[in-house]
C-alpha atoms as an extended CHARMM CRD file, in Angstrom:
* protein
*
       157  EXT
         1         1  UNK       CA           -102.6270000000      -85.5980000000       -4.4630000000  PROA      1               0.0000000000
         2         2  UNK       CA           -105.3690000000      -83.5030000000       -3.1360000000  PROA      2               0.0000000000
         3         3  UNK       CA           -106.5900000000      -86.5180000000       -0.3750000000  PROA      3               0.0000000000
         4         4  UNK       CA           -102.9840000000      -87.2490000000        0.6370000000  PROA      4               0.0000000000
         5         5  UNK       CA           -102.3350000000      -83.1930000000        1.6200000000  PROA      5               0.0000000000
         6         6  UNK       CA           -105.8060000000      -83.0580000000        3.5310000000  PROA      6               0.0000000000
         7         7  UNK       CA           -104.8940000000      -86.1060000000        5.1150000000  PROA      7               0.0000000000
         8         8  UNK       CA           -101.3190000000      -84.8120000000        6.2560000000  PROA      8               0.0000000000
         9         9  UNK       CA           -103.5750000000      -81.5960000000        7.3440000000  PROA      9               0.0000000000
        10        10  UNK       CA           -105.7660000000      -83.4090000000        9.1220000000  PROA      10              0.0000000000
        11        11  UNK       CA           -103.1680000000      -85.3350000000       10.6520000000  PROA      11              0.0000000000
        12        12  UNK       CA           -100.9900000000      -82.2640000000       11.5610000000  PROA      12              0.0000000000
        13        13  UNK       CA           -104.0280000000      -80.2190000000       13.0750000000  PROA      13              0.0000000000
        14        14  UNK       CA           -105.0510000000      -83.3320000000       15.4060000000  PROA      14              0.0000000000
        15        15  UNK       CA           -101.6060000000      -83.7820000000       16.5300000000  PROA      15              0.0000000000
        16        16  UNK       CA           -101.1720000000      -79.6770000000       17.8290000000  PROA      16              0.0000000000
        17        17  UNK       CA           -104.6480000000      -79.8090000000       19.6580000000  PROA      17              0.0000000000
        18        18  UNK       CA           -103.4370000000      -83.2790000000       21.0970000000  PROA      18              0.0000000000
        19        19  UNK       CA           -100.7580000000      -81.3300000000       22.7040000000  PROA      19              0.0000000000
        20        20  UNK       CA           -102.5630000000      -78.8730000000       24.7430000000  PROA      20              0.0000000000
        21        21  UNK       CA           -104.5490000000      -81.3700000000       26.2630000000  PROA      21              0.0000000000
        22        22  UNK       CA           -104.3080000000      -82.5140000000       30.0290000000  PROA      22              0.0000000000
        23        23  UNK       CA           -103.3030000000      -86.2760000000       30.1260000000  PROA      23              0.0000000000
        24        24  UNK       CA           -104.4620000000      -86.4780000000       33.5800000000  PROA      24              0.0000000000
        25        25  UNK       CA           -107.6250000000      -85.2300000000       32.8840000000  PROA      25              0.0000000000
        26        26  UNK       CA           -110.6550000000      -87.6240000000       32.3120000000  PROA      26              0.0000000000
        27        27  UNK       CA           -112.1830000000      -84.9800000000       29.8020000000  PROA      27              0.0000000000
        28        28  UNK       CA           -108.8340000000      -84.0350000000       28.2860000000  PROA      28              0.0000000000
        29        29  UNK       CA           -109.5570000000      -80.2540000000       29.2190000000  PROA      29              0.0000000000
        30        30  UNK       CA           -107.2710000000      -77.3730000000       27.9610000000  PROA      30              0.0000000000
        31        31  UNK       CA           -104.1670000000      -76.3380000000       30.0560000000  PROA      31              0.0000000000
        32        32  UNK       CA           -104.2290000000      -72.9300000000       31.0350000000  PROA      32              0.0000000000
        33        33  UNK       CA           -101.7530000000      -71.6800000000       33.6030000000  PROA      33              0.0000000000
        34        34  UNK       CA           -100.7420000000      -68.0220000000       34.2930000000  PROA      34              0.0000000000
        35        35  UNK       CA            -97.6710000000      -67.3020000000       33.3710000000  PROA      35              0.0000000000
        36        36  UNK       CA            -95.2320000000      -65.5310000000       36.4410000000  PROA      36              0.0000000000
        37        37  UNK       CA            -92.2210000000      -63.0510000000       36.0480000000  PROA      37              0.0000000000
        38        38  UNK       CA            -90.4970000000      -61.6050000000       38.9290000000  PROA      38              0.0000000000
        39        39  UNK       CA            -91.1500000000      -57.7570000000       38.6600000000  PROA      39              0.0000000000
        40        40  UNK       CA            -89.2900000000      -55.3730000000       40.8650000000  PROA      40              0.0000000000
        41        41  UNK       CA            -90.3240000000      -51.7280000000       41.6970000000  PROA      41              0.0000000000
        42        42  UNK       CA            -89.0780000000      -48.5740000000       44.3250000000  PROA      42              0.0000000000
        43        43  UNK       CA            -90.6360000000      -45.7480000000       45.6460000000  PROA      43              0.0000000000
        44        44  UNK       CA            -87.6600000000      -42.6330000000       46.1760000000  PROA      44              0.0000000000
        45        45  UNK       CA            -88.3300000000      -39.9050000000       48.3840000000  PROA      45              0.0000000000
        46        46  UNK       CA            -85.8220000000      -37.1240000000       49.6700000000  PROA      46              0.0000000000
        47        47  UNK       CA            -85.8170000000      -35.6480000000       52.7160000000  PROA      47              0.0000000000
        48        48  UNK       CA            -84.4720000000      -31.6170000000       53.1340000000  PROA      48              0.0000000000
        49        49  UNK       CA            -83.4670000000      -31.4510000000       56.4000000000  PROA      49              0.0000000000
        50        50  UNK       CA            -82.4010000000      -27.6910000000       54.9510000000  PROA      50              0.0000000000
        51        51  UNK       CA            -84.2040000000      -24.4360000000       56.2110000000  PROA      51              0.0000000000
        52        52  UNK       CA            -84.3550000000      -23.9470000000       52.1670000000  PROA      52              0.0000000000
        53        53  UNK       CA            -87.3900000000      -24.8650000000       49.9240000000  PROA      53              0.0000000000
        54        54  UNK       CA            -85.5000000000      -26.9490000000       47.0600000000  PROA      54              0.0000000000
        55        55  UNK       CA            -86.5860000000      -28.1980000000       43.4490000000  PROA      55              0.0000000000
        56        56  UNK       CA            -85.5200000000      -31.3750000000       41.9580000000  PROA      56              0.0000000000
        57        57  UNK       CA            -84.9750000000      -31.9600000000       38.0970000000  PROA      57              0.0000000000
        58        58  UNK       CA            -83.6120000000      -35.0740000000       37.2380000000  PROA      58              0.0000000000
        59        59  UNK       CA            -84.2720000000      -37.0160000000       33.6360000000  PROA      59              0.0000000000
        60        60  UNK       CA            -86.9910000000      -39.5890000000       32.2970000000  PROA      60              0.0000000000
        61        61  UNK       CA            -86.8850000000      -41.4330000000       29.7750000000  PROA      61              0.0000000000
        62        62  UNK       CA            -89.7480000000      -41.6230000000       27.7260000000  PROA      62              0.0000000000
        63        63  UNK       CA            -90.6490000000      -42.8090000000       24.4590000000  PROA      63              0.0000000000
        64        64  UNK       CA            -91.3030000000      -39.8600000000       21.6140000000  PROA      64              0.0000000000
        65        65  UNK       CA            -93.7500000000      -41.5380000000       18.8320000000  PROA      65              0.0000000000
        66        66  UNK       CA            -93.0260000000      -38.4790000000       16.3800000000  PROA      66              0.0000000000
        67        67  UNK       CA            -89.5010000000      -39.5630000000       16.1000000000  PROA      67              0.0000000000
        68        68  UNK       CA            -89.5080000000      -43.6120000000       17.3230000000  PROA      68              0.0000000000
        69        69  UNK       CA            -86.8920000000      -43.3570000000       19.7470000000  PROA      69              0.0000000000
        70        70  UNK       CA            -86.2080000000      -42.4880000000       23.4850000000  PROA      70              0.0000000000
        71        71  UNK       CA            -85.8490000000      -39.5110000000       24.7640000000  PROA      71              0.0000000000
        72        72  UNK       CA            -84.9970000000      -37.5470000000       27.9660000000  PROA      72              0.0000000000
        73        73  UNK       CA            -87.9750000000      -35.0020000000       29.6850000000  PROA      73              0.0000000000
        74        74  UNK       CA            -86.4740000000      -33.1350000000       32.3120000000  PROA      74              0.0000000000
        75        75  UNK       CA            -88.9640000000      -33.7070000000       35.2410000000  PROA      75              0.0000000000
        76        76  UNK       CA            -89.0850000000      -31.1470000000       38.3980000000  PROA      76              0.0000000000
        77        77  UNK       CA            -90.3410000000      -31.4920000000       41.8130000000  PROA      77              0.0000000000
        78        78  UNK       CA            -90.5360000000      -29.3550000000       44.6730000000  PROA      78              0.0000000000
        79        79  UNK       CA            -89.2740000000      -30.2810000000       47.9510000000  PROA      79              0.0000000000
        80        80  UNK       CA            -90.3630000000      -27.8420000000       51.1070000000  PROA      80              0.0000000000
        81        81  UNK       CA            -87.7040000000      -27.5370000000       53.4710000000  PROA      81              0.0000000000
        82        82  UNK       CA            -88.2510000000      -29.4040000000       56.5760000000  PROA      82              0.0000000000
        83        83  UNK       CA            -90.4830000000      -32.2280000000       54.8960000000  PROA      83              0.0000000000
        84        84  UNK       CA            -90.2950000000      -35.6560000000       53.1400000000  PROA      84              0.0000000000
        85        85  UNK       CA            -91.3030000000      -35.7650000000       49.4280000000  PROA      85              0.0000000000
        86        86  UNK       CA            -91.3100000000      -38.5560000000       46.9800000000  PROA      86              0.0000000000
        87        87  UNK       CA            -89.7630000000      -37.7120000000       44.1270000000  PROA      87              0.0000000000
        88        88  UNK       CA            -90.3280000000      -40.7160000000       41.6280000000  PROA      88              0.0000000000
        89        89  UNK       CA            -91.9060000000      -44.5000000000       41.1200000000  PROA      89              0.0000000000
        90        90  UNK       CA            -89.9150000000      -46.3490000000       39.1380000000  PROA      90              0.0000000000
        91        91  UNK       CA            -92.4180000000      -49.4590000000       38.6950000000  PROA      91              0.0000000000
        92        92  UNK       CA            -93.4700000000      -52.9730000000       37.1760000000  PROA      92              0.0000000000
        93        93  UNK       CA            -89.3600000000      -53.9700000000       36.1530000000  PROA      93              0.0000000000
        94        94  UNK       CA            -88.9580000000      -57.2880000000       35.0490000000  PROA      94              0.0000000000
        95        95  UNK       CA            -86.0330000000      -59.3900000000       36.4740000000  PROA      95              0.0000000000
        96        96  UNK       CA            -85.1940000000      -56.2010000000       38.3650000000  PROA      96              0.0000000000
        97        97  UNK       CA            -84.9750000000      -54.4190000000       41.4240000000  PROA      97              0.0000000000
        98        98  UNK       CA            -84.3250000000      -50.8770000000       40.7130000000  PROA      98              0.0000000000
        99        99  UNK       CA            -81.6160000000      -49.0700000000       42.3440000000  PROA      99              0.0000000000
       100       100  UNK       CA            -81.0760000000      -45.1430000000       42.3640000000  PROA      100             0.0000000000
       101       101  UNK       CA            -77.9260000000      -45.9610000000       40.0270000000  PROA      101             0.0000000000
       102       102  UNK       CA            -80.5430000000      -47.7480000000       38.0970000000  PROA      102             0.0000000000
       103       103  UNK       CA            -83.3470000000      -45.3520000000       37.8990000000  PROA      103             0.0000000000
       104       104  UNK       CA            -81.2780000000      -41.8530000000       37.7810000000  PROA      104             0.0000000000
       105       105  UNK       CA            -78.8250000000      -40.4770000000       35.4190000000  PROA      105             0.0000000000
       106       106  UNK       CA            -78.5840000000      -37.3490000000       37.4950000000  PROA      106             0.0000000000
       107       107  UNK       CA            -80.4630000000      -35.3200000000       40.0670000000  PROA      107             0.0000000000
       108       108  UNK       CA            -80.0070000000      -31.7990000000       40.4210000000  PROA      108             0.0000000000
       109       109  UNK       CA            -81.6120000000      -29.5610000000       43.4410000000  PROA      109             0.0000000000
       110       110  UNK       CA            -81.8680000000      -25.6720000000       43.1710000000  PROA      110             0.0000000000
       111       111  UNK       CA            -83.2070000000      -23.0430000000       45.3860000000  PROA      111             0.0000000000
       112       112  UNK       CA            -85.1420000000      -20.1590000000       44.5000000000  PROA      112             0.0000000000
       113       113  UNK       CA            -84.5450000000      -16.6410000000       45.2650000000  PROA      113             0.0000000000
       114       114  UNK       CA            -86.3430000000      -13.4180000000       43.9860000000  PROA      114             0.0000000000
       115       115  UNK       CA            -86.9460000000      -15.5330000000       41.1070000000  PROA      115             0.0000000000
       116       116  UNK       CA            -83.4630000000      -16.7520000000       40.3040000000  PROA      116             0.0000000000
       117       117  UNK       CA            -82.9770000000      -20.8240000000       40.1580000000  PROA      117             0.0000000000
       118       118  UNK       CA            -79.6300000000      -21.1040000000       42.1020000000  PROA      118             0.0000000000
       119       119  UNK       CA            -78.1470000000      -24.8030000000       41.6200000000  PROA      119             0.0000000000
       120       120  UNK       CA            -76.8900000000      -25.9490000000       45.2790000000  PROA      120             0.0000000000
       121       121  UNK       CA            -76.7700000000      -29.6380000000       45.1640000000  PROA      121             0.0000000000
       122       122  UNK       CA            -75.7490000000      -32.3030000000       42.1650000000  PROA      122             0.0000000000
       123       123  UNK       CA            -75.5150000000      -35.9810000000       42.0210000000  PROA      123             0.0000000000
       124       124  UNK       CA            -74.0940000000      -36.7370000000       38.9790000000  PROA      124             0.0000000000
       125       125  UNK       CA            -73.3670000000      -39.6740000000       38.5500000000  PROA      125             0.0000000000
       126       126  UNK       CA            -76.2820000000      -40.5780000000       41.0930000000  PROA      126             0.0000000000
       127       127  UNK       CA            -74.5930000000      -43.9420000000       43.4690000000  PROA      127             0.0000000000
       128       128  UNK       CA            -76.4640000000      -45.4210000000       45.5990000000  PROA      128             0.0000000000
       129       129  UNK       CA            -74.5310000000      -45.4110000000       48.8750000000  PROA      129             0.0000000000
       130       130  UNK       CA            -76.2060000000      -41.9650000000       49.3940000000  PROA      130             0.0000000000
       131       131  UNK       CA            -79.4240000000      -43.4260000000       49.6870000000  PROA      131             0.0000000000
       132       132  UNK       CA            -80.9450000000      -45.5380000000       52.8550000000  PROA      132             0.0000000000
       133       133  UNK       CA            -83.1820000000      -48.6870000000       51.7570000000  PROA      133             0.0000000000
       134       134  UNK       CA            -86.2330000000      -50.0880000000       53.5250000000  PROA      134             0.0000000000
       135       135  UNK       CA            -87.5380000000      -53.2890000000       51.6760000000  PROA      135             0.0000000000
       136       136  UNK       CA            -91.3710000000      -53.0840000000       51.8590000000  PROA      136             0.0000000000
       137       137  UNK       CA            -92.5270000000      -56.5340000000       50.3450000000  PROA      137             0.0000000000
       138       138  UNK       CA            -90.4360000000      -59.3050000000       48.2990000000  PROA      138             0.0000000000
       139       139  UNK       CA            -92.0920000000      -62.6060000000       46.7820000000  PROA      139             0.0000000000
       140       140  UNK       CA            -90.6060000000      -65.9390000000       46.2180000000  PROA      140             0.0000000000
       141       141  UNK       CA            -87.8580000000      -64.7960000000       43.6640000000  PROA      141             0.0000000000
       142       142  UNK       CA            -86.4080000000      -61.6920000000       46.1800000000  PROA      142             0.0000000000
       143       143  UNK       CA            -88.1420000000      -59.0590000000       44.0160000000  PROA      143             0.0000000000
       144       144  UNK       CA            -90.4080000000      -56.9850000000       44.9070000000  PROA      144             0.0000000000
       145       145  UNK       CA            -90.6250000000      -53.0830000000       46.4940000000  PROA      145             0.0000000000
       146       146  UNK       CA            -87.9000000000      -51.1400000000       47.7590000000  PROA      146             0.0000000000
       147       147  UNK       CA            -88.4200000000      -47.7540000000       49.3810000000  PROA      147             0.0000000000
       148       148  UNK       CA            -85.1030000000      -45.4040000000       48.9780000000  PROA      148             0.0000000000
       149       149  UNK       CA            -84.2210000000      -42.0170000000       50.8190000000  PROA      149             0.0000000000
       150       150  UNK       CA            -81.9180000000      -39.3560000000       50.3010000000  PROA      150             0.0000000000
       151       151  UNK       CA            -81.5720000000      -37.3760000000       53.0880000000  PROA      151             0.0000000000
       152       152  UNK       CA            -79.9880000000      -33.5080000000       52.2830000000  PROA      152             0.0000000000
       153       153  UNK       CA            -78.6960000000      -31.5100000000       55.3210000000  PROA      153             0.0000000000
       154       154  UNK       CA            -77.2410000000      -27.8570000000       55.3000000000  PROA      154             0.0000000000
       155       155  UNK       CA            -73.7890000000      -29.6500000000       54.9060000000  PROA      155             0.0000000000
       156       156  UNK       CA            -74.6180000000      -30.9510000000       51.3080000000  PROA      156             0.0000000000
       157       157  UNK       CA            -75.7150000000      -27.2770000000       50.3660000000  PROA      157             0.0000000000
């Protein structure tokens, strides 16, 4: 009983190596090919054409370890008036290219005065007609990086 399993193993194990082997190959050398997934990413930047200096909080979802499960961290970034910042990377998304409607729940933009935070500007829900586009690279599958731009004047405020 013992021979006959052994020789089924033996058998089994000759047949799965057979498998990986290049049949074109004279020396029957292993196969190894990368394997390729489309990955999309964007770079989002606003631009305050506003005489104010604004802050942005919008967000993130991030993973919490303590209690295995995704969570929201409110992340904030300043935005001089009169300048172009980039407010996020969303990066390395597979069988995606990410929108704003994608990538944001909700973006809020305050001013600051004598040490107040004043909310002036909300998009909630966050839609991407507001935003102007500028593809930057794309591979073979159309994905690749996008570059987005919200531009705030004193008529959003």
């Amino acid at each position: 009983m013992k021979r006959i399993q052994t020789g089924i193993f033996v058998i089994f194990i000759s047949l799965l190596f057979s498998g990986c082997k290049n049949p074109d190959s004279a020396t029957n050398e292993l196969i190894i090919e990368p394997i390729i997934e489309p990955v999309g990413g964007s770079y989002y930047y606003v631009k305050n054409q506003t005489d104010l200096d604004l802050s942005a909080q919008f967000p993130v979802p991030t993973y919490d370890r303590t209690i295995d499960k995704m969570v929201d961290i409110d992340s904030v970034v300043t935005i001089p008036h009169l300048a172009t910042t980039k407010l996020f990377e969303d990066l390395g998304n597979f069988g995606l290219n990410p929108t704003p409607s994608h990538t944001f729940k909700n973006i809020k933009f305050f001013k600051m005065t004598d040490g107040v935070k004043t909310l002036v500007f909300e998009l909630n829900p966050v839609k991407n007609d507001r935003w102007i586009s500028t593809i930057l690279s794309r591979e073979e599958y159309d994905y690749g990086l996008t570059e987005y731009q919200l531009v705030l004047g004193k008529e959003d405020l």
